[in-house]
C-alpha positions in Angstrom: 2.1 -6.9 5.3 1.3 -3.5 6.3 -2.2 -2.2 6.1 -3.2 -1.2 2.4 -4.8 2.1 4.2 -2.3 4.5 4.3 -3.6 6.3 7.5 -3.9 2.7 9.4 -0.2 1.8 8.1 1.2 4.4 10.1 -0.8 2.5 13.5 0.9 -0.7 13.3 -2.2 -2.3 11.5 -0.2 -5.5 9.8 -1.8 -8.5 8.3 0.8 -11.5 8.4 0.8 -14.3 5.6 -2.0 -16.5 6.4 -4.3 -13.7 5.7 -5.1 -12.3 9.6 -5.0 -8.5 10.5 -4.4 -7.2 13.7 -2.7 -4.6 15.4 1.3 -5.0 16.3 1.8 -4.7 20.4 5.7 -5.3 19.9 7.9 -5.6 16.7 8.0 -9.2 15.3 11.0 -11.2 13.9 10.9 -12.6 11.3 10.2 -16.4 11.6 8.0 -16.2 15.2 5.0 -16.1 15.2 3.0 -13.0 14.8 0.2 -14.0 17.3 2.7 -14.7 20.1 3.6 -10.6 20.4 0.0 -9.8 19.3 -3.2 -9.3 21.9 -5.3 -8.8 19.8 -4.8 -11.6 16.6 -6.4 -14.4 16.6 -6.0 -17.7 18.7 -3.8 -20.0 16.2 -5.3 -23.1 17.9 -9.1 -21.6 16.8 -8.8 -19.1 14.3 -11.4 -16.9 16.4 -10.4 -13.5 17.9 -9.1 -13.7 21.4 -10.8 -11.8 24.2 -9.8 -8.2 23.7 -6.9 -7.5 26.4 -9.1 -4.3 27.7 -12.8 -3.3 27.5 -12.4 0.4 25.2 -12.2 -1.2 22.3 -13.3 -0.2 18.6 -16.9 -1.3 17.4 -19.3 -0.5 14.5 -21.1 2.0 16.4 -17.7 3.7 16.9 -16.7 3.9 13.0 -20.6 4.8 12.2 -20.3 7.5 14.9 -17.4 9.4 14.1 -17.6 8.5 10.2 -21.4 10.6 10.9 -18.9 13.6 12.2 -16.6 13.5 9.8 -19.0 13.8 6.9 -21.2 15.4 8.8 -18.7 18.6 9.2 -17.6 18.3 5.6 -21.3 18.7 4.7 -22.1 21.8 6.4 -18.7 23.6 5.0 -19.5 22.5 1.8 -23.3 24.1 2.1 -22.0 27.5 3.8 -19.1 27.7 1.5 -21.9 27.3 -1.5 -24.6 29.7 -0.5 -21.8 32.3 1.3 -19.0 32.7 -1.7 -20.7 33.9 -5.0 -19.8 32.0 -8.1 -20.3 35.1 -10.2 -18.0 35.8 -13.2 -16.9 39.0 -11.3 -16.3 37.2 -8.3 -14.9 33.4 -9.3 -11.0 34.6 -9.1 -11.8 35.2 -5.2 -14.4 32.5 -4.7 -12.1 30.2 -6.8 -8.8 31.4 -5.0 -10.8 30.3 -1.7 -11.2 27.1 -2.6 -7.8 25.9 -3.7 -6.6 27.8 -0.5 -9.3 25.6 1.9 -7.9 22.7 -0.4 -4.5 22.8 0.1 -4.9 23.5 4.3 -7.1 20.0 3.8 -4.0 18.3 2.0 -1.8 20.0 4.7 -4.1 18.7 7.2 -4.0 15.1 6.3 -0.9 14.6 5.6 -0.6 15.6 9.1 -2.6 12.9 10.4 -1.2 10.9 8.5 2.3 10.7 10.3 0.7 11.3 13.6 1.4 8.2 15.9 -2.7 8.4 17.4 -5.6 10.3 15.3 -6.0 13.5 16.3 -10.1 13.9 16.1 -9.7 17.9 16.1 -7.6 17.6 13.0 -9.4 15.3 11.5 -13.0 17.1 11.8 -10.5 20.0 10.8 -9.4 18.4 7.0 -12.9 17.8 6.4 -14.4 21.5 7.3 -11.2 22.6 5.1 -12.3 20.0 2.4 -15.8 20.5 2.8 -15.0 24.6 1.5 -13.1 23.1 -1.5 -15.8 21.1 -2.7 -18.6 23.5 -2.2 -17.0 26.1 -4.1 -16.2 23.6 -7.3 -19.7 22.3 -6.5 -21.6 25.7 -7.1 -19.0 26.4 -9.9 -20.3 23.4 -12.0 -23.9 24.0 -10.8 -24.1 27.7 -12.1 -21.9 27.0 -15.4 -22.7 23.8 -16.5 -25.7 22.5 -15.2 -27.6 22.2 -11.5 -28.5 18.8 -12.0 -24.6 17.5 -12.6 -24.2 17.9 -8.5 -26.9 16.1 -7.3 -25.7 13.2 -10.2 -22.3 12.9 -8.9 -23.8 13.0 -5.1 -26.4 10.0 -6.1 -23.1 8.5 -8.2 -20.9 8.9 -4.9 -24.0 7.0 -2.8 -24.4 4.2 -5.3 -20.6 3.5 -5.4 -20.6 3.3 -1.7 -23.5 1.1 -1.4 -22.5 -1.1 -4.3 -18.8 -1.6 -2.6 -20.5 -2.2 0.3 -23.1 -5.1 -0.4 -20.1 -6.7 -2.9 -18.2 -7.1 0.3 -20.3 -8.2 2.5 -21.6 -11.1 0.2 -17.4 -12.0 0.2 -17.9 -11.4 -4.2 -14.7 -8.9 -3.5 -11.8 -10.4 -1.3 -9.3 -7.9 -0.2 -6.3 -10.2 -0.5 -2.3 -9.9 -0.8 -2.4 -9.2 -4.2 -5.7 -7.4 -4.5 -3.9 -4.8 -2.5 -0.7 -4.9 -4.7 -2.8 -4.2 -7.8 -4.5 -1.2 -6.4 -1.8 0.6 -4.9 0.3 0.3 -8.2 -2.5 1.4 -10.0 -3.3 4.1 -8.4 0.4 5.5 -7.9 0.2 4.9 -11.9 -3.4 6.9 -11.8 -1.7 9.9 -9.3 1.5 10.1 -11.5 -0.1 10.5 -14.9 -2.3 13.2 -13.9 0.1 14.9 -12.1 2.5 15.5 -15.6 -0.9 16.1 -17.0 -1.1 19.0 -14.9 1.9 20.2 -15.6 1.4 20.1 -19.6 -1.9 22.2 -18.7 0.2 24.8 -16.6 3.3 25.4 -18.8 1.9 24.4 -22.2 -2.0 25.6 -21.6 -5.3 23.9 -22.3 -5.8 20.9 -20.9 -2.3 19.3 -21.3 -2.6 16.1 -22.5 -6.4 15.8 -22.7 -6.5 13.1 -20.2 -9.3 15.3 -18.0 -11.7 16.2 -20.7 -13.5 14.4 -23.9 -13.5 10.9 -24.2 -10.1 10.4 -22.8 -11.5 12.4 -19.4 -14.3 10.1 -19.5 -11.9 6.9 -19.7 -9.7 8.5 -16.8 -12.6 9.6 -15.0 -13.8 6.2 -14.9 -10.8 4.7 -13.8 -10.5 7.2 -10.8 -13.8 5.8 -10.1 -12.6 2.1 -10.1 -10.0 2.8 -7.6 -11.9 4.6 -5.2 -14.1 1.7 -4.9 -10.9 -0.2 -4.5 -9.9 1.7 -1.6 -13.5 1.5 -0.3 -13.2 -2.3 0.2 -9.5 -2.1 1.6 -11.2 0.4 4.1 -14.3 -2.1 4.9 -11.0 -4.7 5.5 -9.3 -2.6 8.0 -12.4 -1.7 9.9 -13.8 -5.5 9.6 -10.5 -6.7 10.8 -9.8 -3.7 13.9 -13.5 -4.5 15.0 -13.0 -8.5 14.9 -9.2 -8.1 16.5 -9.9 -5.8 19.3 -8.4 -2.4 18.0 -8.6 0.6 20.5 -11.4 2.5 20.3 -9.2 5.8 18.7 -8.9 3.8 16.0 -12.6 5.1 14.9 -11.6 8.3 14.2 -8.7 7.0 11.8 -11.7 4.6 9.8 -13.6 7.9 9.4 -10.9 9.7 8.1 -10.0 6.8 5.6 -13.5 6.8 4.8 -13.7 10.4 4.5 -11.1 10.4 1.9 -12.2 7.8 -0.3 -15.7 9.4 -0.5 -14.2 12.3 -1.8 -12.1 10.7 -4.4 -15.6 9.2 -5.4 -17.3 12.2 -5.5 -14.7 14.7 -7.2 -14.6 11.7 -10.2 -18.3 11.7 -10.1 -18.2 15.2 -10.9 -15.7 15.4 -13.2 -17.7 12.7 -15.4 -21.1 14.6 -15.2 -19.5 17.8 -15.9 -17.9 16.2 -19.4 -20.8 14.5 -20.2 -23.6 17.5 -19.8 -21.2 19.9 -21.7 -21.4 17.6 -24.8 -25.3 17.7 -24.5 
């Protein structure tokens, strides 16, 4: 099965049916065995990862490392782009117009990546300066109009999710299995599509289309969207776990931050979406 990351499915990362990961050297037919064409799997007569076939390979202090400079530049985009473009009612059209504009180059951006054979680190750290303008701007929106505490909320939120994810997986109570996978990806390609012809009721018919992003319904969806980025959290503690323990090349850091990266800011942009429903019905 291909990796349930989308950036790390485009590397080869594969995890056959027994439930091992590893990353393909060759393509494998189908009924050989996967570790016979793979340095990096496991030894079948074991289980335990074979020595890594060369010495610049992936660790923890990698993924920490570049993970740090990922979010790291996304921070101090989001902080300039917060105190440097005014969220005044006769400035949001520009400040706003800024921010969708920084947005979209940050979708460009990772798509990108995303069909890139190797991880690019200057596009990477690139999407999340872009990204890091988007949410700055939306951040000071919601501060000024609706509240200065709702940032810091969905920011504590974001941290909590992570952390929570994070301990759940490393005491094994979430298993990122074969199915596990299945179920998020339909689900979220269910989330994407619904809000996507909710967007379009909100541009051709006004308001806010079907209602699915504010009231109780927003709350509902907003909570889902939560779900699933902690979903995508554990997948990404798989891949990394399983490119650590199977000897991934060390460029495949970068890629972990950027998966990382991404799934934070599903978190967050949830977070604040919630915070921002609930502290206008106060």
């Amino acid at each position: 099965m291909r990796s349930s990351n989308p950036v790390f499915s485009r590397r080869g990362f594969s995890r056959d049916n027994g439930g091992y990961a590893g990353f393909d050297a060759q393509p494998q037919q189908a009924g050989t065995n996967p570790y016979a064409t793979n340095p990096y799997a496991a030894d079948p007569t074991t289980g335990m990862p074979q020595a890594p076939a060369r010495a610049n390979v992936m660790t923890m202090d990698d993924v920490v490392s570049r993970t740090a400079m990922t979010l790291g530049t996304l921070i101090v985009t989001a902080t300039l782009a917060w105190w440097a473009l005014p969220v005044d009612p006769d400035n949001l059209g520009k400040s706003y117009a800024i921010g969708i504009g920084a947005g979209l180059v940050a979708f460009v951006f990772a798509i990108i990546q995303s069909f890139k054979s190797k991880p690019v680190p200057g596009l990477i750290l690139a999407y999340a300066a872009f990204e890091g303008v988007f949410l700055g701007v939306i951040s000071a929106a919601v501060s000024t109009y609706l509240g200065p505490g709702v940032v810091m909320q969905a920011v504590m939120g974001t941290m909590c999710v992570f952390a929570a994810v994070l301990f759940a997986y490393k005491m094994r109570w979430i298993r990122v299995t074969r199915r596990f996978y299945g179920f998020v990806m339909a689900a979220t390609l269910g989330f994407i599509l619904l809000m996507l012809v909710n967007t379009l009721f909100a541009v051709f018919g006004g308001g806010d289309g079907l209602g699915f992003r504010s009231g109780g319904l927003g709350l509902l969806f907003g909570a889902i969207g939560v779900i699933l980025g902690a979903c995508f959290l554990a997948l990404d503690f798989k891949q990394v776990e399983d490119g650590i323990a199977y000897g991934a090349p060390r460029e495949e850091a970068w890629l972990a931050a950027f998966a990382l990266t991404m799934t934070l800011v599903w978190i967050y942009v949830e977070m604040l979406r919630i915070f921002s429903i609930l502290s206008g019905d106060d």
